[in-house]
N, C-alpha and C positions, 0 to 999 in steps of 0.2 A: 580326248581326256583319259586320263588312267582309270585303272579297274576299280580304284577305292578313293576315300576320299582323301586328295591330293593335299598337298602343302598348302598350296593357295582358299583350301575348301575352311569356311568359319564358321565355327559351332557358337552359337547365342544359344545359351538355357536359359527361360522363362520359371524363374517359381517365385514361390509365395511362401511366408511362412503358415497364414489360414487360407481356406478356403474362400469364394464370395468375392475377389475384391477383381475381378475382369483381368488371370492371367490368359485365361485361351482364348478372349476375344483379343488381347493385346497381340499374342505370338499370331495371331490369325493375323491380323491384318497389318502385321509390320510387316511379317513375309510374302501378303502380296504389296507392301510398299517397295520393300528389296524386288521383288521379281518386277515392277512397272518401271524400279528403275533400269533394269535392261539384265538385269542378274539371275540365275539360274536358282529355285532354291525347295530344297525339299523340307517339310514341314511333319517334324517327328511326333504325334501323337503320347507321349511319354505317359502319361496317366492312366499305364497298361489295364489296368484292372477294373478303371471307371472313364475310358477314351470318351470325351466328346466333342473334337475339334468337326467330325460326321457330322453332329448334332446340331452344330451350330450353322450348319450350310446346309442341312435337311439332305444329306446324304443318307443311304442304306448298303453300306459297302456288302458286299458278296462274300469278301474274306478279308481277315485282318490277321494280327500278327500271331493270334492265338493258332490261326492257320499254319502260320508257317512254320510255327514253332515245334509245332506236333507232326508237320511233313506232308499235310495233305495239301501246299503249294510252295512255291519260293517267295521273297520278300518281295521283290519285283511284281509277283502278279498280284499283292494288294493294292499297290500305289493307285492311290483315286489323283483323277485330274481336276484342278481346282482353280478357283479363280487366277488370272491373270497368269497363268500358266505356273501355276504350285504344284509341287508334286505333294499328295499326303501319304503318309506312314500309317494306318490307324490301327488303334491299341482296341482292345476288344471292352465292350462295355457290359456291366455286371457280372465278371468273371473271376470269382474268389481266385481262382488259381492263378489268374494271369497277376492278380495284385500281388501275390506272394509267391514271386518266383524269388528261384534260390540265386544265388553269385554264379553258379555254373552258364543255368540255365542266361540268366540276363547275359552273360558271357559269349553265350549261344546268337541272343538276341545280334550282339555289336558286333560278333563277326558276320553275320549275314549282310546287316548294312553295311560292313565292309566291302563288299562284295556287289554293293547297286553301282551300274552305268547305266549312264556317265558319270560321275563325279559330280554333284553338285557346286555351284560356287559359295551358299549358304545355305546349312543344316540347320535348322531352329526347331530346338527343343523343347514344346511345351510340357513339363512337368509337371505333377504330384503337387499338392502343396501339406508342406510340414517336413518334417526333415527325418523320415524312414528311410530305411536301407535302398528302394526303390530311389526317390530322391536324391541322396546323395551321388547316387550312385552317375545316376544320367548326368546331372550337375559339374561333376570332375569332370566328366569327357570335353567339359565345353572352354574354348579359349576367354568365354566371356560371359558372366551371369547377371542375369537383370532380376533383380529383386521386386515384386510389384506390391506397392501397399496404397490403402486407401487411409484418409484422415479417422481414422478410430481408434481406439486404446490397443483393443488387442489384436489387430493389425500390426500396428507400430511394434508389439509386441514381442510377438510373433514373428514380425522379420527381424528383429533383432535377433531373439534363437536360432532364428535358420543361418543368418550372420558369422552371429558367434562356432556355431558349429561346421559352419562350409571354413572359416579360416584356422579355428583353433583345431579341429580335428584333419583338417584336409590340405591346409596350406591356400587355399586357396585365396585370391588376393587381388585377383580383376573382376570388382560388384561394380555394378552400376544401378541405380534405386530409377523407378517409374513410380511419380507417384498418380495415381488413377481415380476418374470421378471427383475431380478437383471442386470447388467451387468456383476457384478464380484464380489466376497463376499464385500470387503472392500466397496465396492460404499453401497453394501446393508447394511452393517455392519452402516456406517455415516449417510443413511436414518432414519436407528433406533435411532441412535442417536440424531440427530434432535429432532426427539417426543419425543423421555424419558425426553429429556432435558426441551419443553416445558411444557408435563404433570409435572415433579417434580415443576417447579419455579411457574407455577401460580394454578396447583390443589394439592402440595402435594402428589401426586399419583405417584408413581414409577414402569416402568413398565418391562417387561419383553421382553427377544427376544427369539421370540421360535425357529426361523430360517432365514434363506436368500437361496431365491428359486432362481438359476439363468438363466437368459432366454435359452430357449431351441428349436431349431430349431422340436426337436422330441415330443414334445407338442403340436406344432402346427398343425403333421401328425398323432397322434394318435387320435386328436379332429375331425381332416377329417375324420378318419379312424372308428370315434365310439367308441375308448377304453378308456381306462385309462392312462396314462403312466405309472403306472407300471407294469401293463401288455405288454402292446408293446415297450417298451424302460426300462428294469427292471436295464439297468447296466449306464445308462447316469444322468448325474451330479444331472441334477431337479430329480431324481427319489429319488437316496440317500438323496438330501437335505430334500427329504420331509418323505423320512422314521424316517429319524433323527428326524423330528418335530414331527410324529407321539409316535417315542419314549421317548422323553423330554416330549410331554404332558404325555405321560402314567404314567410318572415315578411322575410328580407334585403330589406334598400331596395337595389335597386339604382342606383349614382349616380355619373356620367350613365346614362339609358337611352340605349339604341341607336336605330339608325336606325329608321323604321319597316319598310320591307320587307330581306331577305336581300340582296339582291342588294346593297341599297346600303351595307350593312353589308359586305360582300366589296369594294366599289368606295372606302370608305374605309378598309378595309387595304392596300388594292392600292394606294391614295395614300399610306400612311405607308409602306410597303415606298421608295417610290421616293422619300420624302426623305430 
């Protein structure tokens, strides 16, 4: 495989407009749904400043990106091994500075992961949730963003904002909505609904549903328990729901692909910011 991540290599960003509504359990366990389907996939931490994809697997990393950043290792030697063979990224947790790095520095960040072999075949971004310059930022790099909201006002809200500002400010135009902690398909099914219906009448923007996760009593004891859910509940509803998302993203064509490496994908937003 190449030195960086190839052509063939797809970036899924996970955010949220608030906090609360299960993105990093989502980006958790779609990436080991991608990696069980036989796919290579590294799993990026993005929530630099409050990382806890660690936390959620009862990890104590040794070093994280805060490390690398500052030179006392390379990106390579954070990577923790993870279920079903996931590579993780992890962003350092309660780190004011790591939350407020500059464009330089995040700069810093993306060329380093340009630089991880092998090439992943899928990069999944779990993000920030709200739409700061962090956020955005990881967001554009990705060929495809999954919006995750739960049935509440300021949910729904909330991803609308991040919506609104990932197309009108960034161009961007391949969302796909997760709605999460369903009660029941159809309730999840009219959530979605709702938002497609505002992003079409006032941004034009038409959006997609990649799924309806519904609440699971067995998510809540695998989170106690340190795993995944598909690892410890591999046969109950949320599991399947979210293989199925993991396979609907696989299957999206996405079109154009991006650049090939990060950085240059960050260097053609920084060119549409300034037209």
């Amino acid at each position: 495989m190449s030195a960086s991540p190839a052509p063939s290599t797809r970036l899924i960003a996970f955010s949220s407009g608030k906090g609360g509504v299960g993105k990093t359990f989502l980006s958790l366990n779609v990436a080991v749904a991608l990696a069980m389907s036989g796919r290579s996939v590294l799993l990026f931490d993005g929530d630099l400043g409050l990382a806890n994809v660690h936390v959620l697997l009862g990890m104590q990393p040794e070093l994280d990106l805060s490390d690398a950043l500052a030179g006392r290792c390379t990106i390579a030697q954070t990577l923790l091994d993870g279920p079903a063979g996931v590579k993780i990224l992890p962003g350092a947790s309660g780190n004011r500075g790591m939350a407020e790095l500059t464009i330089s520095e995040m700069t810093r960040v993306i060329q380093a992961i340009d630089g991880l072999t092998p090439a992943p075949d899928y990069m999944v971004i779990d993000t920030g949730a709200g739409i700061g310059t962090q956020v955005t930022t990881l967001a554009r790099l990705a060929d495809s963003i999954v919006v995750v909201v739960r049935d509440e006002p300021a949910s729904l809200a909330d991803a609308y904002g991040l919506i609104k500002v990932m197309h009108q400010d960034f161009g961007s135009r391949n969302i796909d909505v997760v709605v999460n902690d369903a009660t029941d398909v159809k309730r999840g099914e009219a959530v979605y609904h709702r938002l497609a219906e505002v992003a079409t009448r006032f941004l034009g923007l038409p959006l997609t549903l990649a799924g309806v996760v519904p609440h699971e009593n067995a998510a809540l004891v695998a989170t106690r328990r340190r795993e995944t859910l598909l690892t410890a509940a591999p046969h109950s509803a949320a599991a399947m729901a979210i293989r199925q998302i993991a396979a609907r993203l696989e299957s999206t064509r996405v079109n154009p692909p991006g650049p090939r490496f990060l950085v240059d994908r960050l260097g053609s937003a920084e060119r549409m910011d300034a037209t």
